[in-house]
Backbone as CSV, one residue per row, in Angstrom:
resi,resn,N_x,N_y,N_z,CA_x,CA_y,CA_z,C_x,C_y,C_z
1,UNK,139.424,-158.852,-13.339,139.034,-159.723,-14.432,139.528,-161.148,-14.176
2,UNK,138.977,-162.449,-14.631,139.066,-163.712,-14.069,140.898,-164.045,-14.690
3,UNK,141.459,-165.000,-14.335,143.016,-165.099,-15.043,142.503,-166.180,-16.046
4,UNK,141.876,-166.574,-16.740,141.355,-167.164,-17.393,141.527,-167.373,-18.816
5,UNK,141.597,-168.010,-20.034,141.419,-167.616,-20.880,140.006,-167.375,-21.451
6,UNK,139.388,-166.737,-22.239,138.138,-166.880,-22.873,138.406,-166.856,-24.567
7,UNK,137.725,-167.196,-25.050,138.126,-168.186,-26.826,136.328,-167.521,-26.975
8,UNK,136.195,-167.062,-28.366,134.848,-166.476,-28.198,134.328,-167.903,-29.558
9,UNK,133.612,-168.579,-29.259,133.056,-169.457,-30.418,131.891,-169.048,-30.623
10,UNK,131.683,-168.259,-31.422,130.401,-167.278,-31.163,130.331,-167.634,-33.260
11,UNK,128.916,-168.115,-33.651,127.943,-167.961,-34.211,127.097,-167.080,-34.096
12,UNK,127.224,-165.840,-34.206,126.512,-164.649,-33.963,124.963,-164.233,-35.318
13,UNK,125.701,-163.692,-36.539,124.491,-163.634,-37.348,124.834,-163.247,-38.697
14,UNK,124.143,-164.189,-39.507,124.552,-163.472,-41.054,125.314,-163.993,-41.709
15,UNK,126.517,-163.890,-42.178,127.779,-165.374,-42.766,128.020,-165.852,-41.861
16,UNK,128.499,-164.909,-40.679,128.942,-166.300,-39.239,128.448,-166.606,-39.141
17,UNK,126.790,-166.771,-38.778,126.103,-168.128,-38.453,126.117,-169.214,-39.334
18,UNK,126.232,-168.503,-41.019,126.025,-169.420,-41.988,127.357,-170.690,-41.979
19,UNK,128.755,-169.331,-41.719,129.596,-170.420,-41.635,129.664,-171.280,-40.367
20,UNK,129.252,-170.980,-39.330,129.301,-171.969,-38.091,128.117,-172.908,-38.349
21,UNK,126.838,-172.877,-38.876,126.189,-174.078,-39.354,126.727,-175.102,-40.349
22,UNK,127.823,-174.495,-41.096,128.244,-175.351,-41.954,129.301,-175.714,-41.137
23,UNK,130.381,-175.652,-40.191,131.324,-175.827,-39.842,130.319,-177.262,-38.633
24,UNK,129.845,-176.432,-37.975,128.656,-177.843,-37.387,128.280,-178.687,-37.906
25,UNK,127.642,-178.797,-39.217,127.125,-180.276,-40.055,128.239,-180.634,-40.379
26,UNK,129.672,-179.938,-41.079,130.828,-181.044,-41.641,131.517,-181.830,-40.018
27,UNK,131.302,-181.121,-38.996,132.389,-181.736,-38.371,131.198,-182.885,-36.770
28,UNK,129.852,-182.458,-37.220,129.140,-182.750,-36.129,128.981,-182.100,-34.748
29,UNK,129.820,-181.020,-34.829,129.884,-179.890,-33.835,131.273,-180.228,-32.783
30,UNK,131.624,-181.099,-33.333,132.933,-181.436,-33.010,134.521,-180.302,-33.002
31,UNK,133.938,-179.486,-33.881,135.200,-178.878,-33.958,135.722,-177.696,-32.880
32,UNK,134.398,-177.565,-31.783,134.961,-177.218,-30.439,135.572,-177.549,-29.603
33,UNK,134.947,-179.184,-29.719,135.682,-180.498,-28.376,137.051,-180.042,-28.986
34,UNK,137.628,-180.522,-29.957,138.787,-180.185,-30.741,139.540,-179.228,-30.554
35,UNK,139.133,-177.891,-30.234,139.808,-177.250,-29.904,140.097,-177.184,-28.836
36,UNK,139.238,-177.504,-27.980,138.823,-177.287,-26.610,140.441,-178.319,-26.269
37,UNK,140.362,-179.409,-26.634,141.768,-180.797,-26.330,142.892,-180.051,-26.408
38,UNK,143.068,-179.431,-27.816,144.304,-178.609,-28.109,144.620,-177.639,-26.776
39,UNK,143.767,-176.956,-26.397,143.925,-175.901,-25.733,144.152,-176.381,-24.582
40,UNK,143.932,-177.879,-23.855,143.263,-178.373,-22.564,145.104,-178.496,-22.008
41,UNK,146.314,-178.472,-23.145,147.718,-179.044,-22.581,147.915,-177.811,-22.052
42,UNK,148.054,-176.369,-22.494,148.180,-175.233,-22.065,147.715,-174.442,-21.445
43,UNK,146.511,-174.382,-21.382,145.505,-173.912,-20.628,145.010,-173.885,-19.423
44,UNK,144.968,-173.683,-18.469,144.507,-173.943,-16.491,142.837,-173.876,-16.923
45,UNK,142.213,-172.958,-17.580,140.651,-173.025,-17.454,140.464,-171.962,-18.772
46,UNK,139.070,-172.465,-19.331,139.317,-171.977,-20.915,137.442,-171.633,-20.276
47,UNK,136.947,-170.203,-21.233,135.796,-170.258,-21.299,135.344,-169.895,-22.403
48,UNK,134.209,-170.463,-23.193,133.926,-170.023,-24.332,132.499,-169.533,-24.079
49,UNK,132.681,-168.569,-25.139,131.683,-167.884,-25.275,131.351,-167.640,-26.901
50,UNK,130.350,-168.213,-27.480,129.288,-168.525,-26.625,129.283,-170.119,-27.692
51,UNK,128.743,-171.064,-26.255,128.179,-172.327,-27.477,126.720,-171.805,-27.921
52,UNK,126.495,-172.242,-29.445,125.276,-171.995,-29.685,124.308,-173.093,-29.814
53,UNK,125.032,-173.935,-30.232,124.108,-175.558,-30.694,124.421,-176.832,-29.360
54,UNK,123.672,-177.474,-29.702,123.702,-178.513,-29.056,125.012,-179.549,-29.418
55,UNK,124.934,-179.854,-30.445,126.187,-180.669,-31.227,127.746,-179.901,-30.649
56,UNK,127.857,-178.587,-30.469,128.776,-178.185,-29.680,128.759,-178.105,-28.442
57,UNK,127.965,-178.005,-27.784,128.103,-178.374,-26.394,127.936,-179.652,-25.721
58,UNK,127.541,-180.664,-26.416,127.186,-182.340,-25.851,128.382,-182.943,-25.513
59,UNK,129.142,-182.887,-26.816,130.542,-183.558,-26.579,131.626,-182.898,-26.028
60,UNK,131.598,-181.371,-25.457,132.023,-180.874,-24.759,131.552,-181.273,-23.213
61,UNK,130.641,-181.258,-22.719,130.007,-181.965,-21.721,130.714,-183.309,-21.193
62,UNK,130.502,-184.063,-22.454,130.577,-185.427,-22.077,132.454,-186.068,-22.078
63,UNK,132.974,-185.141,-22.905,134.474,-185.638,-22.742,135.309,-184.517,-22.027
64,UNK,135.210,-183.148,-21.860,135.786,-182.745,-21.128,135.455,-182.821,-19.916
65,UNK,136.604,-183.626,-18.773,136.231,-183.587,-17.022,136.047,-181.905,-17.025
66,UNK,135.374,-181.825,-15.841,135.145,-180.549,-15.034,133.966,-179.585,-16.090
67,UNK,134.084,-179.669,-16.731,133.557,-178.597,-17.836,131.833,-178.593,-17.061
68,UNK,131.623,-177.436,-17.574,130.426,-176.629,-17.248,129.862,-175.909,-17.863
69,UNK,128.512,-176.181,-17.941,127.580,-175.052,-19.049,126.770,-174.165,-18.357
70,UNK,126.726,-172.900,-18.176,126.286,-171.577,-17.523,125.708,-170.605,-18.885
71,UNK,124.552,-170.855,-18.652,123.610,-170.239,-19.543,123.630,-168.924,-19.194
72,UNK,123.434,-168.146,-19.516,123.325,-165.966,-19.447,121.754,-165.903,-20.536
73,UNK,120.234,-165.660,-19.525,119.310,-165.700,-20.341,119.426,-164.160,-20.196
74,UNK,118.591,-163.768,-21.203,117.784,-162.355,-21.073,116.627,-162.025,-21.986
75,UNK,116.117,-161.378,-21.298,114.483,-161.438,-22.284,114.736,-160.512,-23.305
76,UNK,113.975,-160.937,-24.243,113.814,-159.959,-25.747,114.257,-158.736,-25.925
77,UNK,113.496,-158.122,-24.792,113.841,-156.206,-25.204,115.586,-156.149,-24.393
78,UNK,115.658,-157.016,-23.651,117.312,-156.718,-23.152,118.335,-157.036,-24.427
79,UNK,117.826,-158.630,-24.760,118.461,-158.993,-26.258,118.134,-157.969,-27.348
80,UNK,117.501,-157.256,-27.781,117.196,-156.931,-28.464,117.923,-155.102,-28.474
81,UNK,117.585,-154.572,-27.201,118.629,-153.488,-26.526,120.171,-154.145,-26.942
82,UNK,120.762,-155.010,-26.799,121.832,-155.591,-26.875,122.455,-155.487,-28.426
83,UNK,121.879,-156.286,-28.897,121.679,-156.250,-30.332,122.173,-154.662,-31.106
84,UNK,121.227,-153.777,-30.607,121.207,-152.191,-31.320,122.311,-152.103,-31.116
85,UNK,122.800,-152.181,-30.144,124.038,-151.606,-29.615,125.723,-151.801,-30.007
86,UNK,125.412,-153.140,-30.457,126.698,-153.689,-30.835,126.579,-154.002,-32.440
87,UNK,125.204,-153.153,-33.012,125.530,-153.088,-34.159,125.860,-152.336,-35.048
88,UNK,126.319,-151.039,-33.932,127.115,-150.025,-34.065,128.662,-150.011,-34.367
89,UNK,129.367,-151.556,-34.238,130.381,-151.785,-34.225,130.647,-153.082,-35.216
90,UNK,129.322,-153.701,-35.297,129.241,-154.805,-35.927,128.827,-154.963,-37.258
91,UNK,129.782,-154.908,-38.377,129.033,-154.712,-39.635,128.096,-156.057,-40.150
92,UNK,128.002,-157.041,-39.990,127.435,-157.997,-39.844,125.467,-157.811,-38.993
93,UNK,125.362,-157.422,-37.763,124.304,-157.306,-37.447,123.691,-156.119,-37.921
94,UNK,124.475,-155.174,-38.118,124.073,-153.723,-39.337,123.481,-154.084,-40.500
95,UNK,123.569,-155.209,-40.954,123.205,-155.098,-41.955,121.609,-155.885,-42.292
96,UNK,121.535,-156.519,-41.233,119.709,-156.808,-40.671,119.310,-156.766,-39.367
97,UNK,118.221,-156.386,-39.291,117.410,-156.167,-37.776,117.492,-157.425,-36.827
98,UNK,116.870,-157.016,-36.134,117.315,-157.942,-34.661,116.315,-159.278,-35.070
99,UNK,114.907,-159.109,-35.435,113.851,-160.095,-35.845,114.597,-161.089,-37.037
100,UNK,115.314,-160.482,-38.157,115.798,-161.355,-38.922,117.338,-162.334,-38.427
101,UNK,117.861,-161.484,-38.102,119.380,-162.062,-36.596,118.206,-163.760,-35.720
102,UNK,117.041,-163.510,-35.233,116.796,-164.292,-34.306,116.161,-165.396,-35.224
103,UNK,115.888,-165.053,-36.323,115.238,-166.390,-36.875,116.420,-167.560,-37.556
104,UNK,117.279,-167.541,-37.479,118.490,-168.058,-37.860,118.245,-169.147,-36.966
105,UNK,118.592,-170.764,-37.906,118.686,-171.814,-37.002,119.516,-172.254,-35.873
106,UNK,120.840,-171.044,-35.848,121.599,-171.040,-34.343,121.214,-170.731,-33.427
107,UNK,120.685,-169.158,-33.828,119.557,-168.267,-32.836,118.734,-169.121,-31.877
108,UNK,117.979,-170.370,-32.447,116.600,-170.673,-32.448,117.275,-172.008,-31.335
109,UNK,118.111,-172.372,-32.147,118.570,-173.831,-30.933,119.733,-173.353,-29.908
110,UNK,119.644,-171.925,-29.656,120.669,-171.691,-28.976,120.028,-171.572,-27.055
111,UNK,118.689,-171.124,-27.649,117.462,-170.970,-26.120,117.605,-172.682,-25.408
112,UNK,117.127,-173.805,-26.549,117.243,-174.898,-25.948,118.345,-175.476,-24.924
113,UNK,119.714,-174.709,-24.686,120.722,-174.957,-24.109,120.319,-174.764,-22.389
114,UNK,119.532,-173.895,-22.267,119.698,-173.356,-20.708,119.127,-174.970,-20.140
115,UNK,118.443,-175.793,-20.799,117.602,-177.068,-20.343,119.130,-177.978,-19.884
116,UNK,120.318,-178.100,-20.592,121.772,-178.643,-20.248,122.323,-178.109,-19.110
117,UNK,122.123,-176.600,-18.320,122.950,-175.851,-18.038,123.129,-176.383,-16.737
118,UNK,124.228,-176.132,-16.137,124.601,-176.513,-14.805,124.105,-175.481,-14.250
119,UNK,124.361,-173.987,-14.713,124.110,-172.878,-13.769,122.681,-171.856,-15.073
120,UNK,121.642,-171.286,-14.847,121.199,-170.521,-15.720,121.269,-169.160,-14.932
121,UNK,121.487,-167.718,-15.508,121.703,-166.758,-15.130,120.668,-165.716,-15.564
122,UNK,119.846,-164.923,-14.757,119.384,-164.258,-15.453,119.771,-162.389,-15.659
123,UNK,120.364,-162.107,-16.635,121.646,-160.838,-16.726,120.236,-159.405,-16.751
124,UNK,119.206,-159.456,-17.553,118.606,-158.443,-17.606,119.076,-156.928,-16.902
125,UNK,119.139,-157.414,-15.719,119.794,-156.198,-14.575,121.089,-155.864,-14.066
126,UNK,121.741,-156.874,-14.752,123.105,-157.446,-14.253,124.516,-156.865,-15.544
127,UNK,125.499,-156.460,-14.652,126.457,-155.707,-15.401,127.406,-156.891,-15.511
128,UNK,127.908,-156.463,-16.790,129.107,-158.197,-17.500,129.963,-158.473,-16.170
129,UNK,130.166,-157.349,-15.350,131.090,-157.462,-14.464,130.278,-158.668,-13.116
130,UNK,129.017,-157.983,-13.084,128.081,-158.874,-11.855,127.754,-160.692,-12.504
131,UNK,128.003,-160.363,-14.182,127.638,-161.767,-14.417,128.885,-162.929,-14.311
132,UNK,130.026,-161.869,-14.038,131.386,-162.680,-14.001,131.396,-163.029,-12.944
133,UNK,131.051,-162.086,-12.023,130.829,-162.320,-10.255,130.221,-163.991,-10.230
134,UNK,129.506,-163.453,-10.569,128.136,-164.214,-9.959,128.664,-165.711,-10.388
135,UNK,129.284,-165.935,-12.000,129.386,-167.015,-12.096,131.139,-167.728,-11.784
136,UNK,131.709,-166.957,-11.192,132.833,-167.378,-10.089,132.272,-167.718,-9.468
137,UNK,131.906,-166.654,-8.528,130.852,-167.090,-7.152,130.455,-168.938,-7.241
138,UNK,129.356,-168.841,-8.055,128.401,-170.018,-7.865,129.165,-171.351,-8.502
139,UNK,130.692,-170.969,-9.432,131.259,-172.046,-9.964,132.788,-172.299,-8.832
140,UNK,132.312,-171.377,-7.500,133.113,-171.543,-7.078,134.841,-171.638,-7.779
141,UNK,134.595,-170.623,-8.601,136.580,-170.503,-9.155,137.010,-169.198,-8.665
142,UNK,138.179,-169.080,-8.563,138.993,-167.957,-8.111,139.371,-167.053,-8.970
143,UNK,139.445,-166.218,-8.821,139.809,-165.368,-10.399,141.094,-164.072,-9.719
């Protein structure tokens, strides 16, 4: 596993998205860069997962040196396979289908990101373990 930290900023579905859209319009999506600074004195390499908006990933981009955006696409029925699965654990996506989860305005501006990405990945076939590979590998970090 990478020595890394990972911080999950995940807008997922349902109040969390509701509250991460509101946490996005009060702060301008700022309140990642923000953390991201805090974390930047202690930290060797931080990965979050997942940005969803643009407003959180721009000014992450633009003021953190080194930083990198690595998109993980997957088509519908993989997302959607995905989805079932973790909403076995997830009382939040349990409680609406995958079609109502994707129409959410995070959901929707979260596709527009791979157009920023330094690296885009496509996981469909690919095990969390091959997507960690892969994006050491190609980000060239050591883990």
């Amino acid at each position: 596993m990478p020595s890394f930290r990972c911080w999950a900023a995940r807008a997922g579905t349902g109040s969390t998205s509701e509250e991460g859209a509101r946490l996005d319009r009060q702060t301008s999506g700022r309140w990642l860069l923000n953390y991201l600074i805090a974390l930047e004195a202690t930290e060797r390499r931080v990965v979050v997962d997942a940005s969803r908006t643009r407003r959180q990933t721009e000014p992450v981009l633009e003021m953190m040196t080194g930083s990198r955006l690595v998109y993980l696409a997957a088509g519908e029925g993989t997302r959607r396979m995905r989805f079932e699965i973790s909403s076995t654990t997830d009382a939040v996506k349990r409680s609406m289908g995958f079609d109502q989860a994707m129409r959410h305005e995070t959901e929707n501006e979260a596709t527009a990101l791979a157009a920023m990405a330094h690296l885009v990945i496509e996981t469909d076939s690919l095990s969390e373990v091959e997507v960690t590979d892969l994006v050491c590998s190609e980000m060239k970090w050591r883990v």
